[in-house]
C-alpha positions in Angstrom: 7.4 -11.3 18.7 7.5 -7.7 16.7 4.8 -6.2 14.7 6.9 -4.1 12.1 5.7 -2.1 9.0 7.4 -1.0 6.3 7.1 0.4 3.1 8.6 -1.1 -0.1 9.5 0.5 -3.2 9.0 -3.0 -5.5 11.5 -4.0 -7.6 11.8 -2.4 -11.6 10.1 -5.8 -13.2 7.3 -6.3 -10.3 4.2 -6.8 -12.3 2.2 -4.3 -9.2 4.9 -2.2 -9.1 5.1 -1.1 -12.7 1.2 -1.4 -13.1 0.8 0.7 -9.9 3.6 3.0 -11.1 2.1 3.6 -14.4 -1.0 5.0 -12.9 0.5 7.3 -10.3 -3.0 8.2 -9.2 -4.5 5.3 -8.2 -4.6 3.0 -5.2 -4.6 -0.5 -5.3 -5.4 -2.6 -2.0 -3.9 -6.0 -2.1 -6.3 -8.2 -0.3 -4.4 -11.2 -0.5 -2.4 -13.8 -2.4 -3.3 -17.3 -2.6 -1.8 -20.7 -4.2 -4.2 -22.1 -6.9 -3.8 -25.6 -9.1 -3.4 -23.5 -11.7 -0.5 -20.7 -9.8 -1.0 -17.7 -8.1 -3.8 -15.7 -7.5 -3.8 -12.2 -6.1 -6.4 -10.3 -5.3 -7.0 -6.9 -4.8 -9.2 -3.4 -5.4 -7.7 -0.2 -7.3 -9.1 3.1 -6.5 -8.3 6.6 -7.0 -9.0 8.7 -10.7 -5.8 6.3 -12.2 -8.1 3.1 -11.8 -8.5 2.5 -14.9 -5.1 3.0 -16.2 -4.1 0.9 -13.6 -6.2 -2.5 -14.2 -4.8 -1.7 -18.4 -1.5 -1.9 -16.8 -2.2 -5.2 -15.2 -3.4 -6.7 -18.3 -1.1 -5.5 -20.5 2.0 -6.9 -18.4 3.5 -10.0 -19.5 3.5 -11.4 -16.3 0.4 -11.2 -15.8 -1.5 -14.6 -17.3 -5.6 -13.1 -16.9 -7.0 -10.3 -14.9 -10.9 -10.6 -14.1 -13.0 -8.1 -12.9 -15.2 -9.2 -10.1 -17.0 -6.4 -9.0 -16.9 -2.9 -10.4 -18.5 0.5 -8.3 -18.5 4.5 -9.7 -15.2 4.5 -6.9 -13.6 1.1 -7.1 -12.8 -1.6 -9.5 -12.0 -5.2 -7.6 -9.7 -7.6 -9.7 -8.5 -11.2 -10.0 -5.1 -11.3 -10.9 -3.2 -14.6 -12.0 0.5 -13.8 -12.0 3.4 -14.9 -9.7 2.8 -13.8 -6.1 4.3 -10.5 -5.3 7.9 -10.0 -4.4 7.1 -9.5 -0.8 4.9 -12.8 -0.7 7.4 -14.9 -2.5 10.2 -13.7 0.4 7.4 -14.1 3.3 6.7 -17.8 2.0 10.3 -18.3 2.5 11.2 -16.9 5.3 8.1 -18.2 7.3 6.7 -14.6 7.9 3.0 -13.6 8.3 2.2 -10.6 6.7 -1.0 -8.4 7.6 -3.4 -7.5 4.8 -4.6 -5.4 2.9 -1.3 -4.0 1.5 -1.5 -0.5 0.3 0.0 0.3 -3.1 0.8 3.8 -4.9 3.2 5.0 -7.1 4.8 1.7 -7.1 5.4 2.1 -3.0 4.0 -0.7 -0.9 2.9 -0.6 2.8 2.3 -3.3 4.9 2.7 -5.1 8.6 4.5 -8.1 9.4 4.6 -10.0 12.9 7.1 -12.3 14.2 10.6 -12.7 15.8 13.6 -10.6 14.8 15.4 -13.5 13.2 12.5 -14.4 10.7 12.3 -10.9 10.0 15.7 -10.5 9.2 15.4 -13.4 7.0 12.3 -11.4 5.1 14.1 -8.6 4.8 17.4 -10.1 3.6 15.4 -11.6 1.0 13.7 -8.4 0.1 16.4 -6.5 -0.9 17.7 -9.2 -2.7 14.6 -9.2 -4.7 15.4 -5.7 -5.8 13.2 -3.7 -3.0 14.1 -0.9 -1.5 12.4 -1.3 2.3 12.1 1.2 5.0 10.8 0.4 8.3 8.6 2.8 10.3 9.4 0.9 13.3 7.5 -1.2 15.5 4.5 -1.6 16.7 3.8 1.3 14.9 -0.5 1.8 14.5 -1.9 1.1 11.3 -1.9 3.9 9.0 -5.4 5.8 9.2 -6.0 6.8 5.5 -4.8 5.5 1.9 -2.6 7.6 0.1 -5.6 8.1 -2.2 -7.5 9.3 0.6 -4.5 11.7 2.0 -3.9 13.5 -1.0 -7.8 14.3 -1.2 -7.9 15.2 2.3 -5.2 17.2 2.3 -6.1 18.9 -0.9 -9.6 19.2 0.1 -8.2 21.3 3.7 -5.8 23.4 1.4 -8.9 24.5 -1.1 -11.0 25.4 2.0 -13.4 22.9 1.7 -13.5 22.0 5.7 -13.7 25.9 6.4 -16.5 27.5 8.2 -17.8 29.0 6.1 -16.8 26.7 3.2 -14.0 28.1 0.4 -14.7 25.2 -2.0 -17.5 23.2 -3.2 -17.4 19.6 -3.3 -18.1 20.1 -7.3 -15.2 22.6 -7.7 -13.1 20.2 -5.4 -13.7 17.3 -7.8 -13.6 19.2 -11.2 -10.3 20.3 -9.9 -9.2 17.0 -9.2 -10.2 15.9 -12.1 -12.1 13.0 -10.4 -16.4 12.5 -10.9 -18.2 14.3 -8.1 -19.3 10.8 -6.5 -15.6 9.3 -6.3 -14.6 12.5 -4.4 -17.9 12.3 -2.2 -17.5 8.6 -1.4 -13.2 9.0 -0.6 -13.5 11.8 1.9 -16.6 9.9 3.3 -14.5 6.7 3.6 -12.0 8.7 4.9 -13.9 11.1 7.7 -15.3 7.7 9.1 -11.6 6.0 8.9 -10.5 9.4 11.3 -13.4 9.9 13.3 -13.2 5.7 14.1 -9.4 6.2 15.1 -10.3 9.3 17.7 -12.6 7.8 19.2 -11.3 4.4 19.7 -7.8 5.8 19.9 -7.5 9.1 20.8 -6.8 12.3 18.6 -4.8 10.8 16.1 -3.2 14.3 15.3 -2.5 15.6 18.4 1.2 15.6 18.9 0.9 15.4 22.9 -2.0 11.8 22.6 -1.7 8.7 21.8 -1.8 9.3 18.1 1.4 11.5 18.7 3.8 11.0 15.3 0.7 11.6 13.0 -1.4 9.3 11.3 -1.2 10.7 8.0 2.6 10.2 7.9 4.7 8.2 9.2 8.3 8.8 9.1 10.7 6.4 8.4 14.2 5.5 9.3 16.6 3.0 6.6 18.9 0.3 7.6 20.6 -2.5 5.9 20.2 -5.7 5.1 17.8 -8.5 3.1 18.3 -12.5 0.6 16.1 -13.2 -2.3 14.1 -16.8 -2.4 14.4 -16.2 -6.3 10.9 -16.6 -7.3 7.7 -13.9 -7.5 8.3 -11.2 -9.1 11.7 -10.5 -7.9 14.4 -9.0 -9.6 18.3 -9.4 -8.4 19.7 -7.0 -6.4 21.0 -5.6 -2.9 19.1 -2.4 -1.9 18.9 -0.7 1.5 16.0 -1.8 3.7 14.1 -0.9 7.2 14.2 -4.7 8.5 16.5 -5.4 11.6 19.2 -7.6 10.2 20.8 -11.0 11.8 23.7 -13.1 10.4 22.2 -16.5 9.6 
């Protein structure tokens, strides 16, 4: 068995893709997609100051048959979608893969984890690129990112404005007004993500030390492309043969 993530860029007429791709900054979490008498149901929380543009996005695709809001915070709107499962879930049903949730989605990029042999996973990934996804694989057993992208770019603009500086350079007011995000988003998204990194060092070990077990960074992960992947021709999959990050078999 082999835990492998990767990270997708979802094919040109994937309903997330082009939702998540028209709001460049927000985040969606995809907390799971399940099989209803009615079709598909996919759930999943979008964060970040492009939220809003985001869920419009989703309902305003016409693949998408009803979103429904189902809980709604200052930093996080949680959705209902009914729509065809996700390219990557349509080629996981198929192949027999498990994937790990929640999948991470920005800029129409997806991240997630999948676990099982390397034939299966060849099989996923044939059926991947078929789909019209462009995969890369950030190798195995590879730890689970420590913040969203969302939560990166803060962070990182947040170090670059002097906010962590003693004494501080930036406010947490001037760090939001230039971020063009309400003062509570920004509080509560480097709160979420201080907790996400402290968690990691001390379970873990420093997670940005290059010589600990963290070595390789946990705010990036770089990522190496290979070929392969077959479509299962249903989600939101598009034709096509793209280069991908999954170790390939021959059938």
């Amino acid at each position: 068995m082999s835990r492998t993530r990767l990270r997708l860029d979802l094919p040109a007429d994937s309903w997330l893709g082009e939702a998540s791709r028209s709001a460049p900054d927000a985040s969606l979490r995809v907390t799971g997609t399940v099989a209803g008498d009615e079709g598909d149901v996919t759930g999943l929380a979008a964060t970040g100051i492009g939220r809003v543009e985001a869920v419009e996005a989703l309902r305003g695709h016409d693949r998408v048959d009803d979103v429904d809001i189902v809980g709604e915070s200052e930093a996080e709107t949680v959705a209902r979608v009914a729509a065809p499962p996700p390219s990557y879930v349509a080629a996981a049903r198929r192949a027999g893969v498990p994937t790990e949730s929640p999948v991470e989605v920005a800029d129409g990029r997806a991240t997630l984890a999948v676990v099982d042999d390397r034939e299966r996973l060849s099989a996923f990934g044939r059926r991947l690129a078929a789909a019209g996804a462009t995969v890369e694989s950030t190798g195995d057993d590879e730890p689970t990112p420590v913040l969203t992208e969302t939560q990166r770019d803060l962070v990182r603009a947040a170090v670059e404005a002097g906010y962590y500086d003693t004494p501080r350079e930036c406010t947490l007011t001037e760090l939001a007004t230039d971020r063009d995000i309400a003062k509570s988003t920004c509080s509560e998204t480097l709160h979420r993500a201080e907790g996400q990194v402290l968690r990691r060092f001390v379970e873990k070990g420093p997670p940005f030390d290059a010589d600990g077990p963290g070595s390789g960074s946990a705010l990036r992960a770089p990522g190496s492309s290979i070929d392969g992947l077959d479509d299962g021709g249903d989600g939101d999959a598009a034709r096509g043969s793209e280069r991908t990050g999954v170790p390939v078999t021959d059938p």
